[in-house]
C-alpha positions as CSV (number, residue, x, y, z in Angstrom):
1,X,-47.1,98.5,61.0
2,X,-43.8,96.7,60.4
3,X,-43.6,93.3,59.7
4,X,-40.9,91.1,61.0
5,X,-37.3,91.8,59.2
6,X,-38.9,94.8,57.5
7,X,-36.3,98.2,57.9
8,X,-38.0,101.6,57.4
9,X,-36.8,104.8,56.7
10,X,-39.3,107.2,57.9
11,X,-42.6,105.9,56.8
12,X,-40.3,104.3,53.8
13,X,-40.1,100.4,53.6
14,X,-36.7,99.4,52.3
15,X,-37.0,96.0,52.3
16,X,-38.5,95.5,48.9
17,X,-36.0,98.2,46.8
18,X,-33.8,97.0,44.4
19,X,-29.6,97.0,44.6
20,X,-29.6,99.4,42.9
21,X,-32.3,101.7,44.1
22,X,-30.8,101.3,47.8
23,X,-27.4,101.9,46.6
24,X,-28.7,105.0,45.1
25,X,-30.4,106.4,48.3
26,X,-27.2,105.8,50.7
27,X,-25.5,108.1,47.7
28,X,-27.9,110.3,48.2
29,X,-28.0,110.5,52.1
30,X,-24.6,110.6,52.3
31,X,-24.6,113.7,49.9
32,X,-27.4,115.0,52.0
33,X,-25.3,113.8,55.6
34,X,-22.2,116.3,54.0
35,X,-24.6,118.9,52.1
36,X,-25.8,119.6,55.9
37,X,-22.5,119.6,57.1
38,X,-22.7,116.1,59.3
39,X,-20.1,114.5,56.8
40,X,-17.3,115.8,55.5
41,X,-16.3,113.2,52.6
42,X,-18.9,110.8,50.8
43,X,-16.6,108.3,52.7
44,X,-18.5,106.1,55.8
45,X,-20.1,108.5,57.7
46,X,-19.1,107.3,61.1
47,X,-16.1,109.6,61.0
48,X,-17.7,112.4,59.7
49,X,-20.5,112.4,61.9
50,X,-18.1,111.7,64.6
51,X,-16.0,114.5,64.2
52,X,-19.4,116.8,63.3
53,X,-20.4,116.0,66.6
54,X,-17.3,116.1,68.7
55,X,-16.2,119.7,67.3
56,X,-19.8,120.9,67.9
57,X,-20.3,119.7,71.5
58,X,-16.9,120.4,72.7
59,X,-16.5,123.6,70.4
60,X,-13.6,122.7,68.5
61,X,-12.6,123.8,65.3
62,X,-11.7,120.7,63.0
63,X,-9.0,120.9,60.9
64,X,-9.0,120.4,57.1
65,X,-9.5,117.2,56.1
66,X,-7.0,113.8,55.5
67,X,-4.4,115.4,58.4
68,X,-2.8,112.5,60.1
69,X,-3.8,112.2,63.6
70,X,-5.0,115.9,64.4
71,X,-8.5,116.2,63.6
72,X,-9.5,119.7,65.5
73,X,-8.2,122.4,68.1
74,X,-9.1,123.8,71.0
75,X,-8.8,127.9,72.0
76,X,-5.7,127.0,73.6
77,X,-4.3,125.2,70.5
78,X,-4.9,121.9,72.4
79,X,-4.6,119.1,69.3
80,X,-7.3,116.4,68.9
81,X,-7.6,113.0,67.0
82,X,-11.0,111.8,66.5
83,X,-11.7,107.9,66.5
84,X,-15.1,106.5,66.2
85,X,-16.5,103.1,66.2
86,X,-20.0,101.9,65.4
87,X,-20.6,98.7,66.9
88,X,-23.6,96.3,65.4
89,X,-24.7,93.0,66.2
90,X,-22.7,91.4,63.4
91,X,-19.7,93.7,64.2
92,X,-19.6,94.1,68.1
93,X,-15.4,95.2,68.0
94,X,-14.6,98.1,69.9
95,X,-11.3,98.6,67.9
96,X,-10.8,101.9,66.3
97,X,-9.1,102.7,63.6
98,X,-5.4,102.7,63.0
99,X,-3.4,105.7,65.4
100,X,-0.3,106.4,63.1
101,X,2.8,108.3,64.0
102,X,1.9,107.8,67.7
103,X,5.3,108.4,69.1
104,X,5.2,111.7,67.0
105,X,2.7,113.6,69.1
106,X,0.4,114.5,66.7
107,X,-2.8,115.0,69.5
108,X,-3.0,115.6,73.5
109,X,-6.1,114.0,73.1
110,X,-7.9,111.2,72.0
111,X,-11.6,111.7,71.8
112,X,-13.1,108.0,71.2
113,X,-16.9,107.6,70.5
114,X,-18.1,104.2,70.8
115,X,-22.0,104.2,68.7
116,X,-24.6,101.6,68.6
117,X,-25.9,100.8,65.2
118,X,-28.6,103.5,65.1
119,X,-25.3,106.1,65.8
120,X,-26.4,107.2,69.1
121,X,-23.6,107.3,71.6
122,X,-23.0,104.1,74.0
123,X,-20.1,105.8,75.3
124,X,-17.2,108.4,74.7
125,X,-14.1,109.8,76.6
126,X,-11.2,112.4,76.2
127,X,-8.2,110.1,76.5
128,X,-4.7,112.2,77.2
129,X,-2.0,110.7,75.0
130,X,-0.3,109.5,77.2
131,X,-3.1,106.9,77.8
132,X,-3.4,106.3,74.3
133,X,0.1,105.3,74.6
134,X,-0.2,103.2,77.3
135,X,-3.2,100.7,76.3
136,X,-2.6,100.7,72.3
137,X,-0.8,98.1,70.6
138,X,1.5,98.7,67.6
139,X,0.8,96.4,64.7
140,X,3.3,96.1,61.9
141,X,0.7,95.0,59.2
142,X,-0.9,98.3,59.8
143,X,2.1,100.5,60.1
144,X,0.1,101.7,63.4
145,X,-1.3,101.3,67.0
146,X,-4.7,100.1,67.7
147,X,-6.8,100.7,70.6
148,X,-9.7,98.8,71.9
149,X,-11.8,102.0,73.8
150,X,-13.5,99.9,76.4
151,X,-15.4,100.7,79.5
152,X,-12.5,99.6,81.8
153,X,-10.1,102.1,79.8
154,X,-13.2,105.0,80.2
155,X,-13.0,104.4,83.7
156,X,-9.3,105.2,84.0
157,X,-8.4,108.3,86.4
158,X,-6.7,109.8,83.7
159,X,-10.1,109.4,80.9
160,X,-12.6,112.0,81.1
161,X,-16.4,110.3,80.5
162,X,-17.4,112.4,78.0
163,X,-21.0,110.0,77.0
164,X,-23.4,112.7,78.5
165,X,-21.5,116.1,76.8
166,X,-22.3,114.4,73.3
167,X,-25.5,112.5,74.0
């Protein structure tokens, strides 16, 4: 049984390891996450997994990796970016990352993933660019636009609800 505060792995407790013993199994989940071909990078996997799962369920082919703001194509050469954010109780923003070079065209689509902390999916939607355009917000400090993906902006005409597709 777990015990109040205890977090488990499996049938693993992890509340008792050592720093360094936990810092040594995310390295090797992470290598595990990209061995399996989840992650591409032993970066965060939010936006490996993201894009794993995006490509996958909307059969996409991703692109090689550290492209600025094209992430995968369609059959019909249709250019995606990839934005995922995992929200947690400590950390409920819904900001994802930084969109560079907006006003170059770099996507027709945005394809934003909203996960709870487990990284299943509390939401997701194909955004047009145009959209994107529309509700981001350039900041100078980050050289780039940030949009918050909320529900109101899923619910636009021009979104497509894509939660179920990647659920």
């Amino acid at each position: 049984m777990q015990g109040e505060g205890e977090r488990r792995i499996g049938g693993i407790s992890v509340t008792n390891l050592s720093e360094a013993e936990l810092l040594g199994g995310f390295a090797a989940i992470i290598e595990e996450l990209r061995s399996r071909g989840l992650c591409r990078t032993n970066n965060n996997p939010v936006a490996g997994y993201s894009e794993w799962l995006v490509s996958n369920r909307l059969g996409l082919r991703l692109n090689e990796n550290s492209n600025t703001g094209c992430d995968a194509f369609d059959d019909a050469g249709g250019k995606y970016e990839i934005k995922a954010r995992r929200v947690t109780p400590t950390n409920p923003s819904l900001q994802m990352s930084v969109i560079r070079g907006l006003d170059l065209r770099h996507f027709d689509f945005l394809i934003g993933v909203i996960l709870e902390a487990d990284f299943s999916i509390r939401y997701a939607a194909k955004l047009p660019h145009d959209l994107v355009a529309a509700h981001s917000v350039y900041r100078q400090h980050v050289n780039g636009h940030i949009l918050r993906l909320t529900k109101r902006i899923v619910s636009l005409p021009e979104a497509t609800d894509i939660t179920d597709l990647l659920r």
